[in-house]
C-alpha positions in Angstrom: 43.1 121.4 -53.3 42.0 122.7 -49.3 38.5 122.4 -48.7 38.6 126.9 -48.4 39.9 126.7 -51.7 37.1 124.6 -52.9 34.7 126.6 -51.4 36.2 129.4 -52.7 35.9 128.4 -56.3 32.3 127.1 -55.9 31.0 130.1 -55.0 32.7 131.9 -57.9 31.0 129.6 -60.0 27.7 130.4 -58.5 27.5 134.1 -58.9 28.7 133.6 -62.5 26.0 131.4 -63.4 23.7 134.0 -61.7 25.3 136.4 -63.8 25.5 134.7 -67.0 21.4 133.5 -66.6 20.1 136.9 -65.5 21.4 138.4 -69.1 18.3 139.3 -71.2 20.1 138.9 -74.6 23.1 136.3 -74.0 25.3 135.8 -76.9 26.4 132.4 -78.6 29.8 132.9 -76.4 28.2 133.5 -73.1 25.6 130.7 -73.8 28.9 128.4 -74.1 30.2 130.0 -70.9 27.4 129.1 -68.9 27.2 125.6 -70.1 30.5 125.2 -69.1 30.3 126.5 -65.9 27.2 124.8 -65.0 29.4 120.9 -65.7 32.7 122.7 -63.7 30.1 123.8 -60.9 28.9 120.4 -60.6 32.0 118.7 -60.7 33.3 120.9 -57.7 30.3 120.8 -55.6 30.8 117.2 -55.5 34.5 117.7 -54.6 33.1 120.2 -51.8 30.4 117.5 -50.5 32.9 114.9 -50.2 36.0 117.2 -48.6 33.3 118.0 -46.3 32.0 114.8 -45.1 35.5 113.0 -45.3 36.5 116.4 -42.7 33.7 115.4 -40.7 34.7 111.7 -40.2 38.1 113.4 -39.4 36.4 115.4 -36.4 34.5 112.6 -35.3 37.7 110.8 -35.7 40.1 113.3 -33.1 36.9 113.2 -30.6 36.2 109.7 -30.3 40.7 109.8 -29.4 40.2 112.2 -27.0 37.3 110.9 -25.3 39.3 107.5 -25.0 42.6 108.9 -24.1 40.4 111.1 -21.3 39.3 107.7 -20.1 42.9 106.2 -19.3 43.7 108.5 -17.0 40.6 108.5 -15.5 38.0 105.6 -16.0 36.0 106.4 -13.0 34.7 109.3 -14.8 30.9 109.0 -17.0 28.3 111.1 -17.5 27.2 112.7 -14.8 23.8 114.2 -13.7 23.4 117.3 -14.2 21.2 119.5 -12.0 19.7 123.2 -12.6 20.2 124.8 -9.0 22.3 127.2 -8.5 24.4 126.5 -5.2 25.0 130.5 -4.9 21.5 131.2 -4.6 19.6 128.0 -3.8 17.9 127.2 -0.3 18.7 124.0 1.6 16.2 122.1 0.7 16.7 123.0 -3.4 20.7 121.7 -2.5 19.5 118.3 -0.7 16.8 117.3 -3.3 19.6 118.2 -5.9 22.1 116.3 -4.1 19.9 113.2 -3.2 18.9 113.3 -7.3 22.6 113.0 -7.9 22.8 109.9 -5.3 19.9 108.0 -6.8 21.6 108.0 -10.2 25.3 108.0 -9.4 25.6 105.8 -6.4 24.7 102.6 -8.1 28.6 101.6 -7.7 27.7 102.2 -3.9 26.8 99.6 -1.4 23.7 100.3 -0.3 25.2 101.2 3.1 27.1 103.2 2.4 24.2 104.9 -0.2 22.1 105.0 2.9 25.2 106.5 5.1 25.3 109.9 2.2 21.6 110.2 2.3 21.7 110.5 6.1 24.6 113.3 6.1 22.6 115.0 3.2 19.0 115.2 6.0 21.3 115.7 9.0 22.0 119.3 10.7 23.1 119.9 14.6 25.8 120.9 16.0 28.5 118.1 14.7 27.1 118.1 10.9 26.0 120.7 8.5 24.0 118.2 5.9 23.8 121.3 3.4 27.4 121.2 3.2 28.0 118.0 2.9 24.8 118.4 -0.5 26.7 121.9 -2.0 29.9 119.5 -2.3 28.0 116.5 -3.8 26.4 119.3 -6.1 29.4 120.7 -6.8 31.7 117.9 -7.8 29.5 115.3 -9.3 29.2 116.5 -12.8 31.5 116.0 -15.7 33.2 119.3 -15.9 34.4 119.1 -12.0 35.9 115.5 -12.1 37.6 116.2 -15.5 39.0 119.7 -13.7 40.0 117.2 -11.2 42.0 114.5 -13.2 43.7 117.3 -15.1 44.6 119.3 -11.8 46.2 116.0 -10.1 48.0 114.7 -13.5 49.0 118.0 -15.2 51.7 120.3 -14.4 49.7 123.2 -16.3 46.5 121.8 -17.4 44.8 123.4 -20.1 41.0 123.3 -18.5 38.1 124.2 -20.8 35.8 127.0 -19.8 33.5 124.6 -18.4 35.8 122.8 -16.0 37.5 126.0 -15.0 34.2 127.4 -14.2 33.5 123.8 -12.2 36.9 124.3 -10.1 36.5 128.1 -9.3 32.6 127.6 -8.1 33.6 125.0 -5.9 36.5 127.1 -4.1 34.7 129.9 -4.1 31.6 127.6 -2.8 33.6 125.2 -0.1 33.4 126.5 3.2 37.0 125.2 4.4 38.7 125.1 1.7 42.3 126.0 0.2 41.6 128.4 -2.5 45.1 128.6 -3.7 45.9 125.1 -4.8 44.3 121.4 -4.2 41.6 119.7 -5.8 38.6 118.1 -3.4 38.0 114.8 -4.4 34.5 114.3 -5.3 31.9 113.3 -2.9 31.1 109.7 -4.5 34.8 108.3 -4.5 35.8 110.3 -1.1 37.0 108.0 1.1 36.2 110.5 3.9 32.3 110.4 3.0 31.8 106.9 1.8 34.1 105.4 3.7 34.4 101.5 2.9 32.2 100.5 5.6 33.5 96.7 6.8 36.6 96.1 4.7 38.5 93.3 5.6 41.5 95.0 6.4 39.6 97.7 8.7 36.5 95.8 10.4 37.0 98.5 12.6 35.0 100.4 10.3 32.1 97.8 11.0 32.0 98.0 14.5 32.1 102.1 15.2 30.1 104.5 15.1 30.7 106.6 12.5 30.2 110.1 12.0 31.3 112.8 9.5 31.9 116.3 10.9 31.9 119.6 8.9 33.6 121.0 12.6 37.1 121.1 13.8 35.9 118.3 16.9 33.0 116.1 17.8 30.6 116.8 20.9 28.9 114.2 22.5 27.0 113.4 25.2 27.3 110.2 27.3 25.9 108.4 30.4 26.4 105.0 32.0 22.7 104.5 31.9 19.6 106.4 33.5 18.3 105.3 36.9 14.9 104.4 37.5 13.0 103.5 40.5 9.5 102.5 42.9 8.2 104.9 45.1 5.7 105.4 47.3 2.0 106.6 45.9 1.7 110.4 46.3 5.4 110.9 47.5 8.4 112.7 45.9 10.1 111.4 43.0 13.3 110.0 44.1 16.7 111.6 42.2 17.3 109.4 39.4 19.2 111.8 37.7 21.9 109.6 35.8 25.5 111.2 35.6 26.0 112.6 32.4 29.5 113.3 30.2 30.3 115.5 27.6 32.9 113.5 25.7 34.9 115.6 22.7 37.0 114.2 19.7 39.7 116.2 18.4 40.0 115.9 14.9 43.8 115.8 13.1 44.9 116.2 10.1 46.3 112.6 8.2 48.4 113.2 5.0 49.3 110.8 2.7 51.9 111.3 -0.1 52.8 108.6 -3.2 56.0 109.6 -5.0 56.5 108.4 -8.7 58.2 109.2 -12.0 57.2 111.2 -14.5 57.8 108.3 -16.9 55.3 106.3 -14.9 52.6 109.1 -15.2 52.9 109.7 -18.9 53.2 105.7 -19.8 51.1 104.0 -16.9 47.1 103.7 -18.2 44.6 104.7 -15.8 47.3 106.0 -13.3 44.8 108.6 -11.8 42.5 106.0 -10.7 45.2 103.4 -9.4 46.9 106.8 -7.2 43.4 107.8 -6.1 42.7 103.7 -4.5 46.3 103.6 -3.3 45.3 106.7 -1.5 42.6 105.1 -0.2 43.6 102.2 0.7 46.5 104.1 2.6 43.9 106.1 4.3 41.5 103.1 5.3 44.9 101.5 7.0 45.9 104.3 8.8 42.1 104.2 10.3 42.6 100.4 11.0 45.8 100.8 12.4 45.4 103.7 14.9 42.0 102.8 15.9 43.4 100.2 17.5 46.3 101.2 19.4 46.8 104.8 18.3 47.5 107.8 20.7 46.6 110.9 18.6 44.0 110.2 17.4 42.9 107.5 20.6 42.5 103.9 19.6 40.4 101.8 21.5 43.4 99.7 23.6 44.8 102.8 24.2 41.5 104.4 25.5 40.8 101.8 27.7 44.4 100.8 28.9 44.0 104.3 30.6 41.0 103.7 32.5 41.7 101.0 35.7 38.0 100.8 36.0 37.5 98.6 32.8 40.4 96.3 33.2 40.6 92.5 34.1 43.8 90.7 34.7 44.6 87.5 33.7 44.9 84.8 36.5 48.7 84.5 35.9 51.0 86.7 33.9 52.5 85.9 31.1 49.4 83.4 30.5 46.1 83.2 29.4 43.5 80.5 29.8 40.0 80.1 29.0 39.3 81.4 33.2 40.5 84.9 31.8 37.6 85.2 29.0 35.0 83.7 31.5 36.3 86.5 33.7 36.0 88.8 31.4 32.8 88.3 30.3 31.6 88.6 33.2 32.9 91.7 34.2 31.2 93.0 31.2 28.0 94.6 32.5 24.5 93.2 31.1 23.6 96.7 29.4 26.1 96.0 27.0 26.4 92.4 26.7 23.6 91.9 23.9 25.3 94.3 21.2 29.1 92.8 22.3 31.9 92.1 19.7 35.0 90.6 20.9 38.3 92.3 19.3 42.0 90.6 19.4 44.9 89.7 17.4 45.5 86.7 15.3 47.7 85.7 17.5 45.2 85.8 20.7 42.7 83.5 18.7 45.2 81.0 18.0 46.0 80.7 21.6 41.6 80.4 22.2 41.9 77.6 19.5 44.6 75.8 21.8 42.1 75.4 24.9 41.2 72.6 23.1 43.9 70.5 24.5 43.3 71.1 28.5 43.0 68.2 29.8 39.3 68.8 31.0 38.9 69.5 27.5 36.0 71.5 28.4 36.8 74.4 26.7 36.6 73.5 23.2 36.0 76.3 20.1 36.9 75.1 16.9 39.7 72.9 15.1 42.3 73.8 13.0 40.1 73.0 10.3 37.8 75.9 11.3 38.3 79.6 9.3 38.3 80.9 13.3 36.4 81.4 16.1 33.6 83.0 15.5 32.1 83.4 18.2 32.5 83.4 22.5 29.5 83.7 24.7 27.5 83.9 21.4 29.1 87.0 20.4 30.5 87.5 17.3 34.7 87.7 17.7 36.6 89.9 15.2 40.2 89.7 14.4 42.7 91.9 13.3 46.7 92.6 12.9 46.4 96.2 13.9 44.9 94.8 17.7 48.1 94.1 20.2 49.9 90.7 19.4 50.1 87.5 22.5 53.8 87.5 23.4 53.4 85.2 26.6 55.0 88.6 28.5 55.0 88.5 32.1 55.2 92.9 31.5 52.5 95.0 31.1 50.6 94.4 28.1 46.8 94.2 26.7 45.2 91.0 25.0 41.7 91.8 23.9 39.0 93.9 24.8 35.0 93.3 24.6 32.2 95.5 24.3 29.4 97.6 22.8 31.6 99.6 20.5 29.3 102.1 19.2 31.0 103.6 22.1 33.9 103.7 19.8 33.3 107.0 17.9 35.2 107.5 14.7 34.5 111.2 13.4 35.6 112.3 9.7 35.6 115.5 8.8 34.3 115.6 5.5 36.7 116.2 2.5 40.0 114.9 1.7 42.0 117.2 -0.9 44.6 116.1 -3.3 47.6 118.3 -4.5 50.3 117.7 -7.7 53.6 118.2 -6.2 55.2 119.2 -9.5 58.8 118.6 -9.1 60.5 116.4 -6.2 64.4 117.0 -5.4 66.8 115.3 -4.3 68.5 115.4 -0.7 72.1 115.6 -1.9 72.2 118.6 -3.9 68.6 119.5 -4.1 68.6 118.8 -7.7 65.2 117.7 -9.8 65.2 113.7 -9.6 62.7 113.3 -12.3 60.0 112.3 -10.3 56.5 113.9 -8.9 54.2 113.4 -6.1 50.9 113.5 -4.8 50.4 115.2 -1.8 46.6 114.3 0.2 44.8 115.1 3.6 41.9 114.6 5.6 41.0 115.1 9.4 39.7 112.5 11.8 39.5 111.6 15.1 38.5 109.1 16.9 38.2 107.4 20.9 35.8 106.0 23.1 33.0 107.6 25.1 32.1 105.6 27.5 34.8 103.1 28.5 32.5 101.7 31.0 31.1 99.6 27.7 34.3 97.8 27.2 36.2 95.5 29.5 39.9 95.6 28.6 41.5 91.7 29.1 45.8 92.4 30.3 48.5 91.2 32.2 49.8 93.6 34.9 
């Protein structure tokens, strides 16, 4: 019997009991009657009790599923603080201390660097960064509604959103200055790569050598000087002109896309596939940024920057060579100002050949052995390596070999915000037929270049 129909005859029971015991002068056969509804009562309230609990375990049951299944497409997501102010109405300052609540208990996963690198952009308002709306986007999509709205909108051809996280996706929209309101999904502020950008990586330590600077703007401005003069005069005299020569440096900032194809198979099998597409986006974003700021022309990697600027450059002793003289050259043609905060930058292939000077015969130039995870350091500054800096070919042609300097000269702006879209349906180049497969389709702007080149000294042949 259904639990309605058992509820049903319960309380048809219960108002013939009521019935039967309100009557002043019951007869023998209504007396019977009500003793025997009184045992069948009983015996189907207990029926009811225990359809009801065993429906409840049932409930319990379905949620617990759906709250597990939730968390194999996404496993980033958890409880999230949840904050009273209303981004619509609420001042700055309501939005930051909102915002910086949300950081305190959210950004445990976050190295306190790059903790410490949010907190700043949340404080911070000129002419580059708007911190308040860098807080209405923490606001805004750190709460459970929004990042479920998101997982559904990057993994679902038609998701079915709940009121909640429909309300979530159409206040931040609506809220986002910037934004496309007719498709995408922002990716929320803790795991955007253009916010907390993995400061240091091993693959980018580009990232821990710039300065770093997220933009709510289409460009940076910047202001820039070789250094300010001083000077001795005379008691009671004029101030001489020590006016130092001030630039105005700007960074464009361009738009990067990124785009991961895969089966639909792969997205309804794979466990957890919205979290490994969301890294694999970021990892592809974080080498784009190691890879173009290094030798990049749009944006301006820092070879590239400095290969324009004669002014910066040393030339090895010989072409198609390069000796320990070049380095000492080098260094020295690196002005004092900057020679404190120095890092030396170069290929794998560029340290090798500093390992070899080793074997001159004056063997005065010795840095490590083979045994040795690198050099680590030249004139007691620290030496970085990477793939993405220009290889040693032994060229007599034109090409660069390293560069030294103080690179927070080296300005990496992010604008802040990278968006993710579902491509539903990919087709296929021969007939423009469905091939079974789907895509996702992200973006973020950056730019990046030096300003001030005369911070750098630029090692080449000629």
């Amino acid at each position: 019997m259904k639990i309605e129909e058992i509820r049903s005859t319960v309380a048809a029971l219960k108002s013939e009991i009521e019935t039967l015991a309100a009557t002043e002068d019951i007869t023998p056969e209504q007396d019977a009657r009500l003793s025997v509804a009184l045992d069948e009562f009983e015996a189907r309230k207990a029926d009811l009790d225990a359809a009801e609990a065993r429906s409840a375990r049932i409930e319990a049951a379905k949620a617990a599923v759906t709250e597990r299944a939730a968390g194999f497409d996404a496993p980033q997501i958890m409880k999230r603080t949840e904050t009273n102010v209303d981004v619509r109405s609420a001042s700055r300052g309501e939005l930051r201390d909102a915002a910086l609540k949300i950081l305190e208990t959210e950004g445990r996963d976050l190295a306190p660097k790059q903790a410490d690198h949010v907190d700043r952009l949340v404080n911070t308002r000129n002419g580059n960064t708007d911190g308040g709306q860098i807080a209405k986007r923490l606001v805004l999509t750190e709460n459970d509604a929004y990042r479920s709205a998101f997982v559904k909108g990057v993994t679902q051809i038609n998701p079915a959103y709940t009121a909640e996280e429909a309300a979530a996706l159409n206040e931040f929209r609506a809220m986002s200055e910037g934004s496309d309101d007719a498709g995408g999904y922002g990716v929320p502020v803790l795991i955007d790569p253009t916010i907390i950008l993995t400061s240091g990586a091993a693959d980018a330590p580009i990232l821990n050598l710039a300065r770093i600077v997220t933009v709510t703007t289409d460009n940076w401005k910047g202001v820039s000087s070789a250094g300010v003069s001083w000077s001795y005069d005379s008691e009671a005299t004029e101030v001489s002109d020590d006016a130092p020569t001030l630039a105005q440096p700007a960074i464009d900032i361009y738009t990067a896309r990124g785009f991961i194809p895969y089966s639909i198979e792969v997205g309804q099998d794979y466990p957890g596939f919205a979290e490994e597409m969301r890294r694999l986006l970021d990892q592809g974003y974080v080498d784009l940024v190691a890879a173009q700021s290094m030798t990049g022309t749009t944006p301006v990697g820092i070879f590239t920057a400095l290969d324009a600027n004669t002014n910066v450059e040393v030339v090895v002793t010989t072409d198609g060579t390069f000796s320990a003289v070049d380095l000492l050259k080098t260094w020295k043609a690196l002005p004092e100002r900057y020679k404190a905060r120095a890092t030396w930058v170069m290929s794998t292939s560029v340290e090798n050949e500093i390992r070899s000077f080793s074997s001159d015969n004056s063997g005065a130039y010795y840095t490590v052995n083979i045994a040795q995870g690198g050099v680590g350091t030249l004139f007691g500054r620290p030496v970085v390596t990477t793939d993405y800096a220009p290889a040693f070919t032994g060229t007599t042609a034109a090409a660069n070999i390293l560069a030294v300097g103080d690179f927070s000269n080296f300005v990496i702006a992010q604008r802040a915000g990278m968006t993710v879209e579902l491509v539903s349906h990919l087709f296929g180049t021969t007939n423009a037929r469905p091939t079974g497969q789907r895509g996702w389709f992200a973006y973020a702007r950056h730019g990046f270049d030096s300003v001030n080149d005369l911070g750098f000294r630029l090692l080449q042949n000629q």
